[in-house]
LOTI-880624 format. One record per atom (N, C-alpha, C, CB): x, y, z. Coordinates in steps of 0.001 Angstrom, whole numbers, plus 524288, in hexadecimal, padded with zeros to 5 digits. Glycine has a CB too. Layout:
# LOTI-880624
XYZ
...
//
This chain:
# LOTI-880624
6B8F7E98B65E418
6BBC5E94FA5E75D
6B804E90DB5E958
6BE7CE97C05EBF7
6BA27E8D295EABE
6B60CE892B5EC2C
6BAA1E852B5F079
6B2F3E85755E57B
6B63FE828F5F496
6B7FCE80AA5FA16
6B695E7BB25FA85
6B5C7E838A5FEA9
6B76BE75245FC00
6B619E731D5FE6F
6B579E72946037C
6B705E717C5FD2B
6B11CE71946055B
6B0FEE703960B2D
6ADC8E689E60BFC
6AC3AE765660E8F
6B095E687960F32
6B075E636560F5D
6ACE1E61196145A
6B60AE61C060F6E
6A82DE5C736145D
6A475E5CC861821
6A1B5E6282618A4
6A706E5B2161D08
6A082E65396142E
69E07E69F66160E
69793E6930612A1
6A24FE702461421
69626E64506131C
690A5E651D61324
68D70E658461730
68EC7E620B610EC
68E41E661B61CDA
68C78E65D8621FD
68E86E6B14626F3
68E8BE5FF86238A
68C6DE6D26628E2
68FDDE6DDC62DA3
694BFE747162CAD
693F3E66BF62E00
69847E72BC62E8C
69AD0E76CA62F69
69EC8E75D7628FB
69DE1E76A963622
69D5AE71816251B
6A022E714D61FF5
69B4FE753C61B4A
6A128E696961E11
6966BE73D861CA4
69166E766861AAA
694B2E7CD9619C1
68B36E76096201D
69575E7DF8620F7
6953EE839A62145
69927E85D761D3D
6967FE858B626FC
69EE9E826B61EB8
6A30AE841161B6C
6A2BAE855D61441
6A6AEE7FBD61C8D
69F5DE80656130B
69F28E808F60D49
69B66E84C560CA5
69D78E7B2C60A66
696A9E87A760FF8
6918EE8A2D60F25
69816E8F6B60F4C
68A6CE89766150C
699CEE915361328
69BEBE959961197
69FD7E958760E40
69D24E97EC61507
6A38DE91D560DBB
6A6FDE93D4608DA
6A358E94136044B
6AC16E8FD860755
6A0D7E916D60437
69C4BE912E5FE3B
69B18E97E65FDB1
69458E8CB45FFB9
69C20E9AF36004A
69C05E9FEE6005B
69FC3EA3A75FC8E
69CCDEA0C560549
6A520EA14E5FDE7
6AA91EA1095FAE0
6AA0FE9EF85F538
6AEA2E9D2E5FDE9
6A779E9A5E5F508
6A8B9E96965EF4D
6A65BE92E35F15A
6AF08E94CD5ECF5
6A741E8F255EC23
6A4FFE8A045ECF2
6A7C5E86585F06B
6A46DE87955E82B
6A388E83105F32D
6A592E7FBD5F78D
6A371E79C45F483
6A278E818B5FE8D
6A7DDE76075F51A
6A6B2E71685F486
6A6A9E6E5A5F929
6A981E6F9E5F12F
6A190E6D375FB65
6A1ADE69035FF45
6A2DFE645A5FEF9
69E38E6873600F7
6A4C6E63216027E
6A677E5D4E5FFC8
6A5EEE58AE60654
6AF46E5DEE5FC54
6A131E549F6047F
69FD2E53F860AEF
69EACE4D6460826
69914E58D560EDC
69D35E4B7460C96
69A76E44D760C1C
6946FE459A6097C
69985E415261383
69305E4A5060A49
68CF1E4BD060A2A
68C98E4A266024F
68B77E54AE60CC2
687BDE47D360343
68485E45E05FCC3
68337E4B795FA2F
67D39E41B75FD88
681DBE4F1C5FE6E
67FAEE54AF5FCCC
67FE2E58AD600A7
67A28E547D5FB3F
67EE6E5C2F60054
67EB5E611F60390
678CBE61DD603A3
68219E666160107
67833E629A60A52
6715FE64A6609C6
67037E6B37609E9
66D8AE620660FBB
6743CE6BA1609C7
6744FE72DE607A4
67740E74906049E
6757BE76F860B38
6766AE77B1601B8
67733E7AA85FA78
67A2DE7FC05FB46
6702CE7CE65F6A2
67CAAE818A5F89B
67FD3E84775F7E4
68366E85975F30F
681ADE83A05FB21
68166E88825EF7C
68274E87DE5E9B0
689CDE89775E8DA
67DA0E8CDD5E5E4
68C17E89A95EAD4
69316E88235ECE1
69429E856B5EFD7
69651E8B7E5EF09
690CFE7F1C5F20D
6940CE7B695F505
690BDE76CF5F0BF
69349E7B335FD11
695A3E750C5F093
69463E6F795ED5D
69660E69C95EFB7
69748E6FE65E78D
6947CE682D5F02E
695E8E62D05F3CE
69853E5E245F18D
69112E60815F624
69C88E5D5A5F1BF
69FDFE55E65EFC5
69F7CE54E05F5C8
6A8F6E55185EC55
69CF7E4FAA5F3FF
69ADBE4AB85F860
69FADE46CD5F72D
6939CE47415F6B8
6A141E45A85FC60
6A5D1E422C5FE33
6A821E41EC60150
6A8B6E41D25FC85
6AC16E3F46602B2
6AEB6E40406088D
6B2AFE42C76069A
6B08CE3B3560C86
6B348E460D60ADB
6B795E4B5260A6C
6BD3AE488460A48
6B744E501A6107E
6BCFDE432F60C00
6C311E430260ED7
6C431E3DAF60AE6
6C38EE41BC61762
6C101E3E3C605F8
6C2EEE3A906001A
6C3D4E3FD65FC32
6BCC7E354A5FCDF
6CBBDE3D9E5FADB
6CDE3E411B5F805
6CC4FE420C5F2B7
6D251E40375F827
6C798E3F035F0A8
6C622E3E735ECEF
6C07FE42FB5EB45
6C5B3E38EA5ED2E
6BF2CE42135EFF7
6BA5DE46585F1E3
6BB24E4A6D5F1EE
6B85AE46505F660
6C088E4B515F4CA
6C24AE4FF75F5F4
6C120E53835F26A
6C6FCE4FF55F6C9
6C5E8E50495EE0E
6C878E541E5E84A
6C2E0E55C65E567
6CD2DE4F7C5E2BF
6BFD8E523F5E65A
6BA4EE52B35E214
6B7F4E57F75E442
6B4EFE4CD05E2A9
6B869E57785EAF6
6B5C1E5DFA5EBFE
6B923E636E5EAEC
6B44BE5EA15F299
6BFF8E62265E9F8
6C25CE66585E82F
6C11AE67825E2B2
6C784E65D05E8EF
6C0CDE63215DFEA
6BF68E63465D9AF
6B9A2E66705D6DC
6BEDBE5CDD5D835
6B637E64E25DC6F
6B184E66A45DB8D
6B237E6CFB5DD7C
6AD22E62F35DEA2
6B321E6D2E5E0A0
6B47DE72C05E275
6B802E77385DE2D
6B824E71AB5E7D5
6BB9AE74815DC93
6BF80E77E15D7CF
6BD08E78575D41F
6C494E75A75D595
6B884E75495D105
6B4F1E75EA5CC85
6B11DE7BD35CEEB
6B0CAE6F3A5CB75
6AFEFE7BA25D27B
6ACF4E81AC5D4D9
6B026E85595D6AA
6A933E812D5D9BA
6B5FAE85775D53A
6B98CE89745D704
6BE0FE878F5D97E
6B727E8CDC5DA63
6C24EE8B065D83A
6C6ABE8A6B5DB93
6C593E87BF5E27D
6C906E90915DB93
6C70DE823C5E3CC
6C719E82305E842
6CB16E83695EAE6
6C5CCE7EDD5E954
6CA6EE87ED5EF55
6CDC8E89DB5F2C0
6CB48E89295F947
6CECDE8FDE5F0CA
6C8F9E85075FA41
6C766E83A46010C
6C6E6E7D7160190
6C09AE869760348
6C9BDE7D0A6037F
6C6CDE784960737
6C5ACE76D760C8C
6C8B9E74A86069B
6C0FFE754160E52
6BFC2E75D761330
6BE4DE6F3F6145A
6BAF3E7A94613FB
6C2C6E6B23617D6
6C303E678B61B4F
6BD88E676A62076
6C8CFE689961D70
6B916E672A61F8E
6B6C2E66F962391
6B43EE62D8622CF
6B44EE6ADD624E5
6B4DDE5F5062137
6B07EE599B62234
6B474E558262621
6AE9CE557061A99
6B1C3E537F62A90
6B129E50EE62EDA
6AE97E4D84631D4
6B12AE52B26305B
6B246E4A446334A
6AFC7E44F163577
6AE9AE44B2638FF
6B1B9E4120635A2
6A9DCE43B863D03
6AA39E45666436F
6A723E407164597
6A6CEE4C1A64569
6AC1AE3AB064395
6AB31E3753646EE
6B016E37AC64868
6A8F2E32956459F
6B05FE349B64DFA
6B372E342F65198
6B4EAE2E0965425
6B13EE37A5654FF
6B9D6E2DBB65592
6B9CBE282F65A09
6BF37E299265E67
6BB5FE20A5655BB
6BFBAE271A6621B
6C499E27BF66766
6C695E23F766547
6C381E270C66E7E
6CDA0E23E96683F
6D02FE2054667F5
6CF09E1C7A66A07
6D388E211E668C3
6CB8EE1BCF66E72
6CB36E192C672CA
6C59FE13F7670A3
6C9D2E1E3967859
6C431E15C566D5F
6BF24E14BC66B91
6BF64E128E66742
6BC0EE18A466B31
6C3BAE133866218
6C245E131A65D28
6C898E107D65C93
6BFF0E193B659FD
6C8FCE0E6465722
6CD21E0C9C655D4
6D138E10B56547F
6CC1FE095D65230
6D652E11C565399
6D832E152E65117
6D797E157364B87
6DC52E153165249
6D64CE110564768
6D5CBE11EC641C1
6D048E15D364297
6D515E0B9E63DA3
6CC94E15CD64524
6C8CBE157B645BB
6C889E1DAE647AB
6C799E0FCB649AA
6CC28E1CDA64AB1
6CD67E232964C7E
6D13BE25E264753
6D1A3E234A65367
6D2D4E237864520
6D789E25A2640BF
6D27AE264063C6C
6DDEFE203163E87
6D005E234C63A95
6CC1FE23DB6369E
6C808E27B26379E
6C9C3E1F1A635B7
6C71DE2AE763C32
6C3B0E2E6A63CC1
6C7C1E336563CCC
6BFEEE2D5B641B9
6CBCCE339863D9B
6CF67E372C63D20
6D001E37B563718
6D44EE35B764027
6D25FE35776341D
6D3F6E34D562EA4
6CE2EE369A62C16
6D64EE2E3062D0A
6C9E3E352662EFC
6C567E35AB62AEC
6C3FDE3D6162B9D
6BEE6E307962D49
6C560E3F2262EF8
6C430E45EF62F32
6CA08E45FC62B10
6C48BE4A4F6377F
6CE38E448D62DCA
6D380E47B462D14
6D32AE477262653
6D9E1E44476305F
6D1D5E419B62375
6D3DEE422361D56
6D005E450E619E9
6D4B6E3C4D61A86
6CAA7E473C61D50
6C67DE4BC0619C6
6CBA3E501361916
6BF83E4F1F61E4B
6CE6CE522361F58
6CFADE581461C86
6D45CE556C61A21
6D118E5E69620DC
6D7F6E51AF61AE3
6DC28E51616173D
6DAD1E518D610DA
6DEE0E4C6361892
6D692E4D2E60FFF
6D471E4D3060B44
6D23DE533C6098E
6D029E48E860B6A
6CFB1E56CC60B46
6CE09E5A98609D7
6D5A2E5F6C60A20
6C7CBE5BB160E5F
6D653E5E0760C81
6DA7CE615960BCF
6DF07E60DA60896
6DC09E61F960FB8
6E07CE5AD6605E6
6E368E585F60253
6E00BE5A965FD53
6E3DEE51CC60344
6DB92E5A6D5FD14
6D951E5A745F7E5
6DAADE61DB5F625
6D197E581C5F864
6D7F1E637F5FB37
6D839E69F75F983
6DD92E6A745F7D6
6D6FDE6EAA5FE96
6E20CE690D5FB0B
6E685E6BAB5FA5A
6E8FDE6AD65F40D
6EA44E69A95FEE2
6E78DE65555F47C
6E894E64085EE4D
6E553E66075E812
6E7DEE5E425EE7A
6E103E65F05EB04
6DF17E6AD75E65D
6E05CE71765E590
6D94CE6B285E6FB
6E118E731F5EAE0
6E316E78A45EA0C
6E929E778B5E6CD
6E3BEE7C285F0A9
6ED00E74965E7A8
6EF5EE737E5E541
6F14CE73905E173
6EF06E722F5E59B
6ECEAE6F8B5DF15
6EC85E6D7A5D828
6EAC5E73075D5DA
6E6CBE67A05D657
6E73EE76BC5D849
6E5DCE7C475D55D
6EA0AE7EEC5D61D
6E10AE7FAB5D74D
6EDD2E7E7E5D98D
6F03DE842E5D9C7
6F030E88895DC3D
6EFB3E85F25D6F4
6ECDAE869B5E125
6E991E8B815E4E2
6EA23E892E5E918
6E305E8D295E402
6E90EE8DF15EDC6
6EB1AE8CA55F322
6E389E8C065F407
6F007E92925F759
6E38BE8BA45F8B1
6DDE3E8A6E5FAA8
6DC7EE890560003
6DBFBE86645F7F1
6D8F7E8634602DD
6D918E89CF609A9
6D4BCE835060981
6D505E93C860B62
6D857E81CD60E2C
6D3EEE7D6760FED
6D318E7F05615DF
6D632E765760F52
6CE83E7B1E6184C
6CC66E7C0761E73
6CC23E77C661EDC
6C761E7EF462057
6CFF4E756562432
6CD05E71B462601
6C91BE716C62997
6CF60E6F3E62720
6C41AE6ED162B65
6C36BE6F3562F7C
6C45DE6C5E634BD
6C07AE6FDA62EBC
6C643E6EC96382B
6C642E697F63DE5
6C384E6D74642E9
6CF13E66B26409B
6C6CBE6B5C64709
6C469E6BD564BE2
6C6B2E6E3164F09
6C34FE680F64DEF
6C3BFE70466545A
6C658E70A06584D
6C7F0E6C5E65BA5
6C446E737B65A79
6C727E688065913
6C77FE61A365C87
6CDB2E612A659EB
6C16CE5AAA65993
6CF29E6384655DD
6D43EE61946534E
6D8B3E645E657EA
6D4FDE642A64BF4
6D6C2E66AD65C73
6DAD8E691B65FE1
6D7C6E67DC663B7
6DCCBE6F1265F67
6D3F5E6767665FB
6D20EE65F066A2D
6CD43E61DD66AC4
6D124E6A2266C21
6CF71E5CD8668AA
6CC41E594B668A9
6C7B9E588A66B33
6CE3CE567966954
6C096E56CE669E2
6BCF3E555F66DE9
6BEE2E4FA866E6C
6B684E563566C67
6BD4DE4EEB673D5
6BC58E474E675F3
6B9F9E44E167187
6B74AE45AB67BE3
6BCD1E406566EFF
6B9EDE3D4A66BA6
6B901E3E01667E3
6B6AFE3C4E66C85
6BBF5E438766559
6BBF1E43C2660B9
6C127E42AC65C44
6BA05E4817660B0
6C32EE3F796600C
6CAB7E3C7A65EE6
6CB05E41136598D
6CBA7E325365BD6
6C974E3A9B65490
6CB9DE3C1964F48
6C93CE40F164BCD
6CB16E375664C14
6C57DE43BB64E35
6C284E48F364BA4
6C60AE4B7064F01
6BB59E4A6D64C35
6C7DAE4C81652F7
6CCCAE502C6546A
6D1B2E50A1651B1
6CE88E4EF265910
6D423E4940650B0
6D83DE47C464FFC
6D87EE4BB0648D9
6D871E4077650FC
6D530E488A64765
6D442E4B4264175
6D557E4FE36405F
6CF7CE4B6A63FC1
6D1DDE546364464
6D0A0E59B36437F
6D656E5BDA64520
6CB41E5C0564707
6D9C5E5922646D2
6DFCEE5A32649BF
6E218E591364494
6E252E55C164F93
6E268E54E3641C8
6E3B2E550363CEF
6E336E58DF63853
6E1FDE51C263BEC
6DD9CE59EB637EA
6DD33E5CC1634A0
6E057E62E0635EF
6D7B6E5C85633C1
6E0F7E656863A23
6E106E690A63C70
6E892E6A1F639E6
6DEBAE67E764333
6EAECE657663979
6EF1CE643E63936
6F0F6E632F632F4
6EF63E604863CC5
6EC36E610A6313A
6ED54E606262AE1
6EBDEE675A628C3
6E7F4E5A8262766
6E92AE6AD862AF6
6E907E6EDE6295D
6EE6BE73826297A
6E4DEE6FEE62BB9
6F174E71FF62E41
6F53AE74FD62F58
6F878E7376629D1
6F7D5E73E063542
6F9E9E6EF06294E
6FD56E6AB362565
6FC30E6C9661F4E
6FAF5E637E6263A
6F78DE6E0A61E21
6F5BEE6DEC6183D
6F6BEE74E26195C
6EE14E6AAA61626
6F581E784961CD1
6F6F2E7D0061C5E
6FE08E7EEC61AF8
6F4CAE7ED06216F
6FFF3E7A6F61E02
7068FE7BEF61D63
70849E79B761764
70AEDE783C622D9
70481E732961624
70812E72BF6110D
70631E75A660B66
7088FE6C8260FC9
7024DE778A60C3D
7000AE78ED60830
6FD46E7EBC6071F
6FCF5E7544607DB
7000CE82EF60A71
6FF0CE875F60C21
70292E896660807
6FFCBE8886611F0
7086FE872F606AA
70B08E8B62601C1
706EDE8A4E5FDBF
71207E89C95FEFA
70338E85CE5FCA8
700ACE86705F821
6FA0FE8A855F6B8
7002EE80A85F73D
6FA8CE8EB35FBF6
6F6A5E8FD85FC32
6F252E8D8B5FDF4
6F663E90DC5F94D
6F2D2E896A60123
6ED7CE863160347
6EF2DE874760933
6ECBAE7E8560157
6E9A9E8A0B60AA6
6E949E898561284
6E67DE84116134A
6E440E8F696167C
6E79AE82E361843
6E50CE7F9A61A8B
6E382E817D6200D
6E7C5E7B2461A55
6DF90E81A36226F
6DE46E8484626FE
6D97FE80E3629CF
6DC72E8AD162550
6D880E809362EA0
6D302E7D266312F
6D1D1E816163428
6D3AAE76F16351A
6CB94E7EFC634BC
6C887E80F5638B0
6C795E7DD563CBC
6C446E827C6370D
6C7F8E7E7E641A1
6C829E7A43645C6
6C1F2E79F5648F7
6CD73E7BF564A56
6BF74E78E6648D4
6B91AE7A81649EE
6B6C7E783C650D6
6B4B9E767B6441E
6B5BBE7DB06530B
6B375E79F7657D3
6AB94E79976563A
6B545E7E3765FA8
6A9DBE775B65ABE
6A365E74F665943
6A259E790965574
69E07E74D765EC8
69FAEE76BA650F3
69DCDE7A9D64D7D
69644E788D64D4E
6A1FAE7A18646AE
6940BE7B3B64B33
68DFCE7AAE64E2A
68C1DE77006461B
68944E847565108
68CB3E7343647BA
68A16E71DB640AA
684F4E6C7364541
69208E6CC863925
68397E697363F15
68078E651B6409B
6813BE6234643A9
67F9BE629C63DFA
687ADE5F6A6429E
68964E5B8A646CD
689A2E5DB564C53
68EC7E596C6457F
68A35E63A764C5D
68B57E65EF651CF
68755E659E654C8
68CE1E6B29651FC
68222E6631650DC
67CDBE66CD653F0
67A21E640F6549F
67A02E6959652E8
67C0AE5E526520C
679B2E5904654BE
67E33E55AE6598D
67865E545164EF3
682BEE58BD6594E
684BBE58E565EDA
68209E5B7F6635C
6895EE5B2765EB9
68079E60D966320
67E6EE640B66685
67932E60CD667EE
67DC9E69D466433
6755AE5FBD663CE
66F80E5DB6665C3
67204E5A6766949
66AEBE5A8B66151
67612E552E6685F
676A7E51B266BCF
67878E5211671D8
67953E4F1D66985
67A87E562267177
67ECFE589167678
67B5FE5C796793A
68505E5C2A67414
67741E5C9667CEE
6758BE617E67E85
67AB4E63B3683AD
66E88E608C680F9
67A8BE6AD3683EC
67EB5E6ACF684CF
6841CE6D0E680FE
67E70E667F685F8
683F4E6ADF67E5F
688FFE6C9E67AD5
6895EE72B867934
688DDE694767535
6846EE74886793B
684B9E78EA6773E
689F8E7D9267966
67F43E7A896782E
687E7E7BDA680DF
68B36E7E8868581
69146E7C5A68467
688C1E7C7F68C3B
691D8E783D681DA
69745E76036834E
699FAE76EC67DA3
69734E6F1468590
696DBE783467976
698EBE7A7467498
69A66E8199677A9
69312E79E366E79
696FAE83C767861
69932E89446794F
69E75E896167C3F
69539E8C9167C86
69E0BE85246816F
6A3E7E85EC684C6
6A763E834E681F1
6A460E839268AE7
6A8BEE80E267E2E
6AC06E7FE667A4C
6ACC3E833B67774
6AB24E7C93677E3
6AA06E870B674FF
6AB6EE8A7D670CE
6AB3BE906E674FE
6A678E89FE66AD0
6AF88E938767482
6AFBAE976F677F1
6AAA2E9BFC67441
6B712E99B2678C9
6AA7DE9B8666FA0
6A71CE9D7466DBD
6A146E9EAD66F7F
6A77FE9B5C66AA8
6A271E97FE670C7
69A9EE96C367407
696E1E938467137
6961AE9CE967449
69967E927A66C90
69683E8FC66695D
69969E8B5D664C8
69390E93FB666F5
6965AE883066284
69B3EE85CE65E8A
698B5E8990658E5
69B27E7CCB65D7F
69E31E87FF655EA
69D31E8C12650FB
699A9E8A0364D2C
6A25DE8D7764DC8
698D3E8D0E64868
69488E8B1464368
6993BE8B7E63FCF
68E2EE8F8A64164
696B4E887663AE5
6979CE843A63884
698CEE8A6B63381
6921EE7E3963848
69581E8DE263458
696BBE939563244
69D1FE96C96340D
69177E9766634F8
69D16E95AB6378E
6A396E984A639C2
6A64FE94EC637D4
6A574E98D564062
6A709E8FAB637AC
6ABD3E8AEE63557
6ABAEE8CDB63050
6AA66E838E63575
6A737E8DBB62DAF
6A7EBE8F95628FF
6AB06E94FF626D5
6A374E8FA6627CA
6AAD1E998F628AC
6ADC9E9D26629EA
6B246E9CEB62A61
6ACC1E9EB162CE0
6B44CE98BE62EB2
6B87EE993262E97
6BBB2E964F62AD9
6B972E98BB63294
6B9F8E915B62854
6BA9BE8F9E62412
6BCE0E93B56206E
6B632E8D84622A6
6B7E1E95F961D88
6B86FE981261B41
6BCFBE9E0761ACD
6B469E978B61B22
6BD21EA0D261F08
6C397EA2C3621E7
6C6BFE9F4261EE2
6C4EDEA18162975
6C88EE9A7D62156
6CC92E992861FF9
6CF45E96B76199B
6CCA1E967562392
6C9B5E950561641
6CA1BE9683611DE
6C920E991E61000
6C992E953261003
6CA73E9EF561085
6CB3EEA3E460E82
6D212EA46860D18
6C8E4EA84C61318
6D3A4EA5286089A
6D8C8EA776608B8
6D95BEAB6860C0D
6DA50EA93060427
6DF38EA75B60F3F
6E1D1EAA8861394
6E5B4EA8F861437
6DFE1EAAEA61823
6E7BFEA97061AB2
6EE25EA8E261A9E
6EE24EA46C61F79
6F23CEAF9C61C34
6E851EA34161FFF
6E8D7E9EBD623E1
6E8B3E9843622A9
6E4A4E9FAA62759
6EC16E951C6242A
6EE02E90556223F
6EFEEE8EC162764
6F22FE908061D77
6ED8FE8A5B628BC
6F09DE862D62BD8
6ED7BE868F63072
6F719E872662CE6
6E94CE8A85630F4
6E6F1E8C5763772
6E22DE870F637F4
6E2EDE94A9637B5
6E2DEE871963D01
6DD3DE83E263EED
6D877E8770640F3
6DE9BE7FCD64432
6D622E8A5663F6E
6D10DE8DDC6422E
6CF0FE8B736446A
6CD14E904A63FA9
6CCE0E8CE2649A4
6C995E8B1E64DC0
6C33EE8E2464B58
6CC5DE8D8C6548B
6C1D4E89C264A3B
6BA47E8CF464B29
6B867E8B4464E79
6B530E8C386471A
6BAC4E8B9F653E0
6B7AEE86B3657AC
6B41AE8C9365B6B
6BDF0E810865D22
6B43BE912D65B64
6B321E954F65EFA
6B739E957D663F9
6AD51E948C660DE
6BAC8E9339663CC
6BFEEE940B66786
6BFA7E8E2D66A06
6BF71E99C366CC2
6BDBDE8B61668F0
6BCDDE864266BF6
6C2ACE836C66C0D
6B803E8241668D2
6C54DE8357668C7
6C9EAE81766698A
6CC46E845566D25
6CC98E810E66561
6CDA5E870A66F21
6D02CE8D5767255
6CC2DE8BB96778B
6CE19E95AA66E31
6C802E897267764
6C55BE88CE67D7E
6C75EE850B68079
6BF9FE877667DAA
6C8D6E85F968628
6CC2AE828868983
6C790E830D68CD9
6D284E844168BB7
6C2DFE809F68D2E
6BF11E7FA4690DD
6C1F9E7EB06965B
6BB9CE7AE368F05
6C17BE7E0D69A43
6C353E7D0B69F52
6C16FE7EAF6A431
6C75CE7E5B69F65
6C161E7BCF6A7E4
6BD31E7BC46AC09
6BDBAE81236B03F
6BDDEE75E06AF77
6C359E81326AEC9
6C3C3E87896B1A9
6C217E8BAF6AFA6
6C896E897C6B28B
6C0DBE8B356ABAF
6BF21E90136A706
6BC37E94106A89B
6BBCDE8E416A26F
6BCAAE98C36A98A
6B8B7E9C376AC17
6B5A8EA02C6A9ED
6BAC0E9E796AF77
6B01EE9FE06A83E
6ACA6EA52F6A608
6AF5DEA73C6A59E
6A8DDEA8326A837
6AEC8EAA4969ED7
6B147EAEC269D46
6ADC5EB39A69DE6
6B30BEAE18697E6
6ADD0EB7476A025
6AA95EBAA469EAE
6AB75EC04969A07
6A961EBBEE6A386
6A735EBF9C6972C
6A873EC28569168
6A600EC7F169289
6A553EBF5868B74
6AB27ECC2469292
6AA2BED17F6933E
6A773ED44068C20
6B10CED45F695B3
6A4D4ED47668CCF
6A257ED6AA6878D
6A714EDC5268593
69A94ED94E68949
6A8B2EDC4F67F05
6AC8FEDF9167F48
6A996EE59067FF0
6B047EDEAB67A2D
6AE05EE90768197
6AC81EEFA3682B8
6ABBCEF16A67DCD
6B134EF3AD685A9
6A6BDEF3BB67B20
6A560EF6C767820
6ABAAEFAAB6762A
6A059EF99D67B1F
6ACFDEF94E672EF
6B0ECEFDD566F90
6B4D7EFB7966FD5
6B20AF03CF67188
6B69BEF7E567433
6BBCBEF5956748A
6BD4BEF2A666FB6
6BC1EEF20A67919
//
């Protein structure tokens, strides 16, 4: 079997393609000229994810190394502008530019599982911003609300044909971009833990996992998974009072 993942020469797409490459062959498929790390089952088509032309070339390339049965939506744009600030063509074009990667990646898969005759399991990825927006991040919310919505949609029309569609909704995950946020922010560390009831933000190793879960043949289609460590589910608030954690009773 063999998977595209899309933007997975970097980051939390690296991780995804490093573990399904475990499964079968992974075709990355990113803007990147090359990959600076090797892996004799990830092969890389250079292009933009969200040209339908690109697309088909990484399903094509992928079906020459095996039945493709995955596709994984994770390449992302993380510029931003306000209404207040920016034009609306200007706010619509940063929206359209995340939203038509997973449409394009998800038009192409569906239509190749299709043309073979086989059902098959895509992921999108989004956010916990697609339900609980940060300040200032308008059209990377607006988007990730979209996508969240085009997944429910491709699970209902195209589920008698054997194709799931399922997302992962991701709170802070710890990659490069995270950690040239952190150098800049001293501080954040404390205000990442009280955001994540966990205590920490997740690795780029768990998104992968759960990825990989959900393209596993199963009976799940249409779900949004939270990998945020409960961060969506946290209602911070000023009344909030110390929990204190009774360690459990031996045998119970």
């Amino acid at each position: 079997m063999t998977y595209v993942v899309t933007g997975g020469a970097q980051g939390i797409g690296r991780a995804i393609a490093e573990r399904l490459a475990a499964d079968g062959h992974v075709i990355v498929l990113d803007v990147a000229d090359r990959l600076d790390w090797n892996h004799d089952r990830v092969t890389l088509v250079s292009g933009d994810a969200a040209d339908p032309a690109v697309a088909r070339r990484a399903a094509d390339t992928a079906e020459r190394a095996g039945p493709l049965t995955g596709w994984v939506n994770n390449a992302a744009i993380f510029r931003d502008a306000g209404l207040a600030g920016s034009t609306a063509p200007q706010v619509l074009e940063l929206i359209t530019a995340n939203l038509a990667l997973a449409v394009t990646g998800c038009h192409t898969a569906i239509n190749h599982f299709l043309s073979y005759g086989r059902g098959g399991a895509i992921v999108n990825v989004s956010s916990h911003q697609a339900q609980r927006p940060v300040r200032g991040a308008l059209p990377y919310a607006t988007a990730k609300a979209a996508v969240e919505g085009l997944t429910r949609a491709v699970a209902v029309d195209h589920g008698p044909a054997g194709i799931r569609a399922n997302a992962v909704a991701l709170g802070s995950i710890v990659t490069g971009r995270y950690e040239e946020f952190r150098a800049a922010n001293p501080g954040v560390d404390a205000d990442m833990a009280a955001l994540h009831p966990l205590g920490r933000p997740g690795t780029a190793e768990e998104v992968a996992a759960a990825v990989a879960f959900l393209l596993a043949p199963g009976f799940v289609n249409g779900a949004v998974l939270p990998v945020d460590g409960g961060r969506a589910v946290n209602g911070p608030d000023p009344e909030a009072r110390p929990v204190t954690v009774t360690p459990p009773v031996r045998g119970a």
